[in-house]
C-alpha positions in Angstrom: 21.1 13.2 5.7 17.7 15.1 6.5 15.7 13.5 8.9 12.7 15.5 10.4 10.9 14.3 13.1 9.7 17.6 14.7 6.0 17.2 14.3 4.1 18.7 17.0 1.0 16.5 16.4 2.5 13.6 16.4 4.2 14.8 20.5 0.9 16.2 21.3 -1.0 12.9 21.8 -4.0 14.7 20.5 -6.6 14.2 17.5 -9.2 15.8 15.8 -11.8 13.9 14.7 -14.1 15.3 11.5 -17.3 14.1 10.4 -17.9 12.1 13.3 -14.9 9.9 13.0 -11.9 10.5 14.8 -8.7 10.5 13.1 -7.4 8.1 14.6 -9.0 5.7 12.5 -12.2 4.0 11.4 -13.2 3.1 8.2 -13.5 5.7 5.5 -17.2 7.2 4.6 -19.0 5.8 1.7 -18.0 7.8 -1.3 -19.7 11.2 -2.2 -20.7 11.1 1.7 -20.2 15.0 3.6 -20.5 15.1 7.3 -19.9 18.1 9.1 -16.8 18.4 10.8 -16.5 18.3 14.7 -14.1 19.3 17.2 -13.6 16.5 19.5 -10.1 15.3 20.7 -9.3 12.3 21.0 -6.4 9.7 21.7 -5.0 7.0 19.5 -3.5 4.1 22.0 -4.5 1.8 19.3 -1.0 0.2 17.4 -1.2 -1.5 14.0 -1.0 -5.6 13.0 -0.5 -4.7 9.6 0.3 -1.8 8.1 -0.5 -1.4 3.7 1.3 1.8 1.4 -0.1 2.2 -1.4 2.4 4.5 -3.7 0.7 5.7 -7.1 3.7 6.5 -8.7 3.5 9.9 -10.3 -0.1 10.7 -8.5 0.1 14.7 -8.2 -3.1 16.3 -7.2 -4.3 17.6 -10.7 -4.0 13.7 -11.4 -6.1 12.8 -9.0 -8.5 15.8 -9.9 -8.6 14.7 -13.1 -9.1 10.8 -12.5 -12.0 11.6 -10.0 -13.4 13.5 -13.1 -12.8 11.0 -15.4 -14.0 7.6 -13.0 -17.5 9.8 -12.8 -17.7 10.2 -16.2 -17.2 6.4 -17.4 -20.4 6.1 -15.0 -22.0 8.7 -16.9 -21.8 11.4 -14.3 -20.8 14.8 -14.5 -17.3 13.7 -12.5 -16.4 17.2 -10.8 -18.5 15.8 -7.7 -16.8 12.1 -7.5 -14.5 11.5 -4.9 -11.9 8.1 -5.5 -12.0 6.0 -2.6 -8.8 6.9 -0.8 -10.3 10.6 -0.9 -12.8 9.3 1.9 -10.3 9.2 4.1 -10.1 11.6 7.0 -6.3 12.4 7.6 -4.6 14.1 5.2 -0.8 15.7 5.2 1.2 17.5 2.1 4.5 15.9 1.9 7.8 17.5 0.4 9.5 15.1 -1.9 12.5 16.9 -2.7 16.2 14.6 -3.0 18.8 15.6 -1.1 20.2 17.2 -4.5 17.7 17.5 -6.7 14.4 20.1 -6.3 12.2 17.7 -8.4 13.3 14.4 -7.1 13.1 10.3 -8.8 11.5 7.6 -7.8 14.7 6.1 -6.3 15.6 8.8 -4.0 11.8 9.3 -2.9 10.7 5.6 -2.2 14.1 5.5 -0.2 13.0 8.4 1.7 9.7 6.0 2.8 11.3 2.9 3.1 14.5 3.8 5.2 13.5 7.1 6.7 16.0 9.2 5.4 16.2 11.4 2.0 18.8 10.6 0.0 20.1 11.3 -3.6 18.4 10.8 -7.1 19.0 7.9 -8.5 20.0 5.9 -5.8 18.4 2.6 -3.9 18.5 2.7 -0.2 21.7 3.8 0.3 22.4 7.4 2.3 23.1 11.0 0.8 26.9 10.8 1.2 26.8 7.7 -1.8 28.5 8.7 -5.4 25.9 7.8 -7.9 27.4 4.7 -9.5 30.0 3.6 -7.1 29.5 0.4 -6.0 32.4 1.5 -2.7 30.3 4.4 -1.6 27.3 2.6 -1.9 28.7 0.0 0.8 30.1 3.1 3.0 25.9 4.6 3.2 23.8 1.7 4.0 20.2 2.7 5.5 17.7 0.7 7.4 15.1 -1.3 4.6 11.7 -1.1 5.8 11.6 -4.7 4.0 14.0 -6.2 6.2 13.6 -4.9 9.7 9.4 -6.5 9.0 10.8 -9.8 8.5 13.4 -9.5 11.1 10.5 -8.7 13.4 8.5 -11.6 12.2 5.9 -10.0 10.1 4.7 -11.1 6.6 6.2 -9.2 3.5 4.6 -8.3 0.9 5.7 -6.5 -2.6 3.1 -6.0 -5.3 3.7 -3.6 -8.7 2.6 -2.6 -11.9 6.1 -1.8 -12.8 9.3 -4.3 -12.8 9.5 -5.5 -9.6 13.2 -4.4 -9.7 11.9 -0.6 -10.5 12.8 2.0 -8.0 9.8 2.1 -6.4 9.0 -1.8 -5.3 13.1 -2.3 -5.3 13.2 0.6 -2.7 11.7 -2.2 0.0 14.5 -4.9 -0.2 17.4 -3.1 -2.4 20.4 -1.3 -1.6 22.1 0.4 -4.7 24.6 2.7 -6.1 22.2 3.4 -9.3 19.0 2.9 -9.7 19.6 1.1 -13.4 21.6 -2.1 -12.0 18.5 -4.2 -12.1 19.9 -6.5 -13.8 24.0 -5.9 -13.4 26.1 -3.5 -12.0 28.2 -1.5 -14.6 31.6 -1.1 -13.8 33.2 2.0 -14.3 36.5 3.9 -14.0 38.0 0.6 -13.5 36.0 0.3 -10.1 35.7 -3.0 -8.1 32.0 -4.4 -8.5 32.5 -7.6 -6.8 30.6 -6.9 -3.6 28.1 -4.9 -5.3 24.7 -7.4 -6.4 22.2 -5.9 -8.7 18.6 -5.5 -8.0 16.8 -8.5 -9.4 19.5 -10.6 -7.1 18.8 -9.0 -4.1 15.6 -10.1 -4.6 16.1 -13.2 -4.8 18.3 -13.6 -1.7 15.9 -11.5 0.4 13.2 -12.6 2.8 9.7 -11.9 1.4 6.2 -13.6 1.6 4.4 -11.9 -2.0 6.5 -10.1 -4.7 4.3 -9.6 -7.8 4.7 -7.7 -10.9 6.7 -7.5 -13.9 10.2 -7.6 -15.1 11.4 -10.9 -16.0 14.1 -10.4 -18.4 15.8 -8.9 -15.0 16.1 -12.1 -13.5 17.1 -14.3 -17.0 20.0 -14.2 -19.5 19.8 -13.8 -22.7 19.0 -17.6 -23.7 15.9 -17.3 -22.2 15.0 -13.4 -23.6 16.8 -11.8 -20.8 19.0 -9.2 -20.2 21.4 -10.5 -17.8 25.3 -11.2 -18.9 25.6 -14.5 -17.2 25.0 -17.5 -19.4 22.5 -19.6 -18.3 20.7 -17.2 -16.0 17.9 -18.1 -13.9 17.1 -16.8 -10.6 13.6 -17.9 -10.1 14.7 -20.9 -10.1 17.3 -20.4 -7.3 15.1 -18.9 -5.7 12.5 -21.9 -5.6 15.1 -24.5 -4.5 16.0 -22.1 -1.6 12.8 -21.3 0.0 10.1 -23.4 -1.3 8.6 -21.4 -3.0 6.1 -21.1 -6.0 7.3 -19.4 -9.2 4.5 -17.7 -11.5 4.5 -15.9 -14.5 0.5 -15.9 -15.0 -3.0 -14.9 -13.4 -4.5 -18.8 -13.3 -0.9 -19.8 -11.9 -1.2 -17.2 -9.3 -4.6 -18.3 -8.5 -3.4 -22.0 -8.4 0.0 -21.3 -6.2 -0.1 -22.9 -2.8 -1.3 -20.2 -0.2 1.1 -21.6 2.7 4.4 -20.7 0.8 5.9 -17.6 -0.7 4.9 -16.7 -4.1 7.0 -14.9 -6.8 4.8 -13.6 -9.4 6.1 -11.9 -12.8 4.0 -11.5 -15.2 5.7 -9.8 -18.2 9.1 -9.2 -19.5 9.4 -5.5 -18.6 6.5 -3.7 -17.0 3.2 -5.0 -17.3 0.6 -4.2 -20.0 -1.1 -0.7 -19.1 -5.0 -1.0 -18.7 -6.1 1.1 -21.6 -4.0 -1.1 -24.1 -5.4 -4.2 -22.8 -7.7 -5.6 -25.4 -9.0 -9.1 -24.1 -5.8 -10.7 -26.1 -2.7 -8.3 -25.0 -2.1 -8.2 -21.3 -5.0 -11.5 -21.1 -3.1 -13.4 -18.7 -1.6 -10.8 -16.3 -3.3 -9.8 -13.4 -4.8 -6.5 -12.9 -3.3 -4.6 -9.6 -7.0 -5.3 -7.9 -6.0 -9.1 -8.1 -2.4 -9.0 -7.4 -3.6 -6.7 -4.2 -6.1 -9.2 -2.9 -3.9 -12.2 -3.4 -1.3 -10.3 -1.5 -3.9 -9.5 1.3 -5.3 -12.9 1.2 -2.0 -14.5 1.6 -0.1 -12.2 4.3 -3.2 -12.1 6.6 -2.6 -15.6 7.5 0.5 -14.6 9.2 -0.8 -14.4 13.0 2.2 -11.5 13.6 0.5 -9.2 10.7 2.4 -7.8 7.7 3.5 -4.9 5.5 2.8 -4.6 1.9 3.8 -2.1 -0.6 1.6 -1.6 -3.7 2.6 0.7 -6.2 0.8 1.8 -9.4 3.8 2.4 -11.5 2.4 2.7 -14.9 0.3 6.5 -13.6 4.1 7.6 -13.4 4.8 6.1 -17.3 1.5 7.0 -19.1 2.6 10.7 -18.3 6.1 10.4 -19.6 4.3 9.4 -22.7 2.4 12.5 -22.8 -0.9 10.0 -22.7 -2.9 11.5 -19.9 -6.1 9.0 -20.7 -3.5 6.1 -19.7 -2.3 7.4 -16.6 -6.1 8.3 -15.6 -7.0 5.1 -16.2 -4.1 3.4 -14.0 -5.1 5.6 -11.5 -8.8 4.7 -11.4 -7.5 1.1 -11.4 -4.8 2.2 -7.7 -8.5 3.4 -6.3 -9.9 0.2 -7.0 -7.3 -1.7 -5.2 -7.4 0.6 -2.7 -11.4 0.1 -2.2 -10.7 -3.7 -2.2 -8.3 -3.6 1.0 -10.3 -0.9 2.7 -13.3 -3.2 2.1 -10.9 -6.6 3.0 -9.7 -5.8 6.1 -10.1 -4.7 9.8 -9.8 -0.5 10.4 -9.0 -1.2 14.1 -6.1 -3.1 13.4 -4.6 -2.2 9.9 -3.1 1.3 8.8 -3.2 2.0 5.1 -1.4 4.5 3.3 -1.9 6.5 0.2 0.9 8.7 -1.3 2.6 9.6 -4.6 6.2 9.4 -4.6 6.5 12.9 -6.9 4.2 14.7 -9.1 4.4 15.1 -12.7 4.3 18.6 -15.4 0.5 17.5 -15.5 -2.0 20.8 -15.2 -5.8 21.1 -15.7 -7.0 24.7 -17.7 -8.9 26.3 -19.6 -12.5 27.3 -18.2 -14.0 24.3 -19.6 -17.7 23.8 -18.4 -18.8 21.7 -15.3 -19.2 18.1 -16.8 -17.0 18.8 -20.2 -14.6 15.6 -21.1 -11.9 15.4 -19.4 -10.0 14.2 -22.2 -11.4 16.3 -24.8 -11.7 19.9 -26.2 -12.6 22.8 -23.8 -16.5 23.8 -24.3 -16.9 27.3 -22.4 -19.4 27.4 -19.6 -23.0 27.9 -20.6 -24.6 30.8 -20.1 -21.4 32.6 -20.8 -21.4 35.8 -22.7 -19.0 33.4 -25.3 -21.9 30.8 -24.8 -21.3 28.2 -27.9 -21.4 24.3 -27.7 -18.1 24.8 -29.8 -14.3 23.9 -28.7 -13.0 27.7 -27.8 -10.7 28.9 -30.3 -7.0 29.7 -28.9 -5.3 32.9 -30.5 -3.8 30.8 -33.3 -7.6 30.1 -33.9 -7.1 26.6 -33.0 -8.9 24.4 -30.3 -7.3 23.1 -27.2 -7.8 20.6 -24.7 -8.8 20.7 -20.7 -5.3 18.4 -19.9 -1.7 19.3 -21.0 1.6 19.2 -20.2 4.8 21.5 -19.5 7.0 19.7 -21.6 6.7 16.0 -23.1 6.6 14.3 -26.7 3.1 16.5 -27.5 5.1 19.4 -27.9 4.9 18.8 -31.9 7.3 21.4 -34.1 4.7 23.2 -36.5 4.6 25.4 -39.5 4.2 29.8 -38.3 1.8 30.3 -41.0 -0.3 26.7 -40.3 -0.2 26.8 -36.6 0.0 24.2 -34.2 -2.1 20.9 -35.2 -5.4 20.3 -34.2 -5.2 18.4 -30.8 -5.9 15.0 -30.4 -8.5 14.0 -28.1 -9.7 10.6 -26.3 -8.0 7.8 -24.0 -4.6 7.3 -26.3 -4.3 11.2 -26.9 -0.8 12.8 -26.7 -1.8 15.9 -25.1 0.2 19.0 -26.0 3.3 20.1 -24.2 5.1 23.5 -24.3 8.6 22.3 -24.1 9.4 19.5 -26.7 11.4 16.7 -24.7 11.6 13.1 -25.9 10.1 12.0 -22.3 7.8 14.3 -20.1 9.2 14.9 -16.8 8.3 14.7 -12.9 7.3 17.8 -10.9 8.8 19.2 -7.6 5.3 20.5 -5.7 4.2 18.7 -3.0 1.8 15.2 -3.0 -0.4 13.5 -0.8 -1.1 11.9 2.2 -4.2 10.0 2.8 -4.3 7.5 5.9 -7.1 5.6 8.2 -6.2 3.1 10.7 -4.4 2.6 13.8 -1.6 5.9 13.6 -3.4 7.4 10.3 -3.8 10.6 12.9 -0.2 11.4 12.0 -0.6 12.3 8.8 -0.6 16.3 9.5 0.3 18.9 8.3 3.2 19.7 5.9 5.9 16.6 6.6 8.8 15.6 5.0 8.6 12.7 3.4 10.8 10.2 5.2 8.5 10.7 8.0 6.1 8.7 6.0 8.6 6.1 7.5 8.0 7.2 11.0 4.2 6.9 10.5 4.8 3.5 9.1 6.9 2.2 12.4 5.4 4.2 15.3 2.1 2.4 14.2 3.4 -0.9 14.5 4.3 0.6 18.1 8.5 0.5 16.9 9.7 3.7 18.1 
């Protein structure tokens, strides 16, 4: 188990405070805003009522560079000067996101790292390093702490809100504890093994304590009957789940809306993950909610909760535009995360609420070319003008062909072609496949280091270069835990 807690800021007591706001807290500047920085130290004795991570699943730093580029330039701007609204934020920390066996890590193994506070394997759900992938015994021997439980146990609201299945790695990484990451909706038995004590995903769910879980993924929690994928006949856990606690069951924006504000409310609003923004056309993906909404009906709900709260919102669908080799979709989930994020920053009080914006891993995703200031970012590369190759044509590539700003390593757009033809003209445009080098059928995560962006109470500890289980640590020393 790696656990690294050795962070000399976070001893020291002391701050630095840029552009007039210490980093300690304090709401964020308004965007494009540049203050001078300022040495002044300061101290933080200020502890959190609620604390909010947002996790944009897949959100390297040449994502972010290219969606601040590409949110400026749906307003008509040149883009290169935009800043998203989490970028406003004054602290700001690299974290390693490597498993405990695998250089570029999962989702599973990286969300556990945040939610338990240790690093653990690929693949796995909140269970420790010394698990077997796919045992359910080993899985019982490792249990971590959930982040999920220990807030109810302390009598704060819960909250869970995604764009992906709420039993995904990500969101599942909150209340789950698994042997694989793929038993959302049973646990495969193999060798013979004895699954008995083992529950998958979409039924820990249901048996767990939570205020707001909202996203997709209902054929996790229904048999087949009802379009399902689970092996029991008959099937139905939101319905178990309503006679135990209470609570209302939704499956659509004006239900959500409707859904009584004084009991828990399981929301799922799609049978796998939900629809992605750039494929919604005002008929597919009409009645879902966007991941603005399901964020301020989560706020909206869990502030009433005189204790405070935690919620977890994840943008899951940056992390599967990019697989797809779709840049334009994974842009535009990610301009949708900085809207969410500007609602909560907007909807509720900096002195007493930490929020939290990370990646859980990077993606193959790279930004080239010498395309000039203001070219689109999801179209051909123009040169710079005034260069001495100063043409308002594409630039021509050694095979004579053009090529765009974005690409991938590896990924679907790495189409076989003829030697004497070349490779194809690109495609260009929102639902481009942008080329890849190495043909694989999915593209695939990166091991470099993401993000950290906090303000709040405790946002002055994210410094430096952490590991990223002590995204965990930040979470709980804020709500004054340690």
């Amino acid at each position: 188990m790696i656990r690294n807690r050795s962070l000399t800021v976070l001893l020291s007591g002391a701050v630095l405070s840029l552009g007039g706001c210490t980093m300690a807290g304090g709401p964020p500047p308004a965007v494009g805003s540049v203050s001078a920085p300022q040495a002044v130290m300061s101290e933080d004795p200020q502890r959190a009522k609620n604390v909010i991570l947002f996790i944009g699943d897949g959100m390297g730093i040449s994502t972010i560079t290219a969606a601040r580029i590409y949110e400026g330039q749906k307003r008509g701007e040149s883009g290169e000067e935009n800043l998203l609204s989490f970028e406003t934020f004054d602290n700001v920390a690299l974290v390693k996101t490597y498993n405990t066996n695998a250089q570029v890590p999962d989702s599973a193994g990286t969300a556990t790292a945040m939610h338990s506070g240790e690093k653990t394997k690929i693949g796995v759900l909140g269970v420790g390093s010394g698990v077997t992938r796919g045992d359910c015994a080993s899985a019982l021997a490792n249990p971590l702490p959930l982040l999920g439980e220990e807030v109810k146990e302390r009598g704060l609201a819960l909250g869970i809100v995604s764009t992906a299945r709420l039993t995904h790695a990500t969101p599942a990484s909150v209340y789950a504890r698994s042997a694989d990451r793929n038993w959302e909706a049973f646990v495969e038995a193999a060798d013979g093994q004895d699954t008995s004590a083992c529950k998958d995903i979409a039924t820990q769910l249901v048996e767990s304590e939570f205020d707001v879980a909202l996203g997709g993924g209902l054929g996790a929690f229904f048999g087949s009957e009802k379009g399902g994928w689970r092996t029991e006949a008959g099937s139905d856990l939101p319905s178990a789940w309503v006679a135990r606690t209470g609570g209302s069951f939704v499956t659509d924006r004006s239900a959500l809306d409707a859904a009584a504000t004084d009991r828990p409310v399981l929301g799922i609003f799609s049978p796998s993950h939900m629809t992605y923004e750039a494929e919604k056309d005002g008929t597919k993906g009409a009645d879902e909610p966007t991941l603005t909404d399901m964020t301020a009906q989560a706020i909206s709900r869990l502030k009433t909760d005189p204790e405070g709260y935690y919620l977890m919102v994840e943008s899951g669908r940056i992390d599967h535009g990019h697989h797809a080799g779709r840049a334009g979709w994974a842009l535009e989930e990610t301009v949708e995360f900085a809207r969410a994020i500007q609602y909560a920053s907007d909807n509720t009080d900096p002195a007493e609420t930490l929020i939290l914006v990370t990646a859980d891993h990077s993606h193959v995703f790279t930004i080239a070319g010498y395309p000039r200031r203001g070219n689109d970012i999801l179209g051909l590369v123009v040169p710079p003008e005034g260069e001495l190759v100063n043409t308002e044509e594409p630039m021509p590539a050694s095979d004579g062909k053009p090529y765009t700003t974005l690409g991938y390593w590896n990924g679907p757009g790495a189409i076989p072609h003829d030697h004497e033809e070349g490779r194809p003209v690109p495609e260009t445009g929102i639902d481009a496949r942008q080329q890849a080098a190495v043909p694989l059928r999915s593209e695939t995560h990166a091991g470099e280091d993401v993000a950290l962006y906090a303000y709040g109470p405790g946002a002055h500890r994210a410094r430096g270069v952490i590991e990223q289980n002590v995204i965990y640590d930040i979470i709980r020393s804020a709500f004054g835990w340690e």
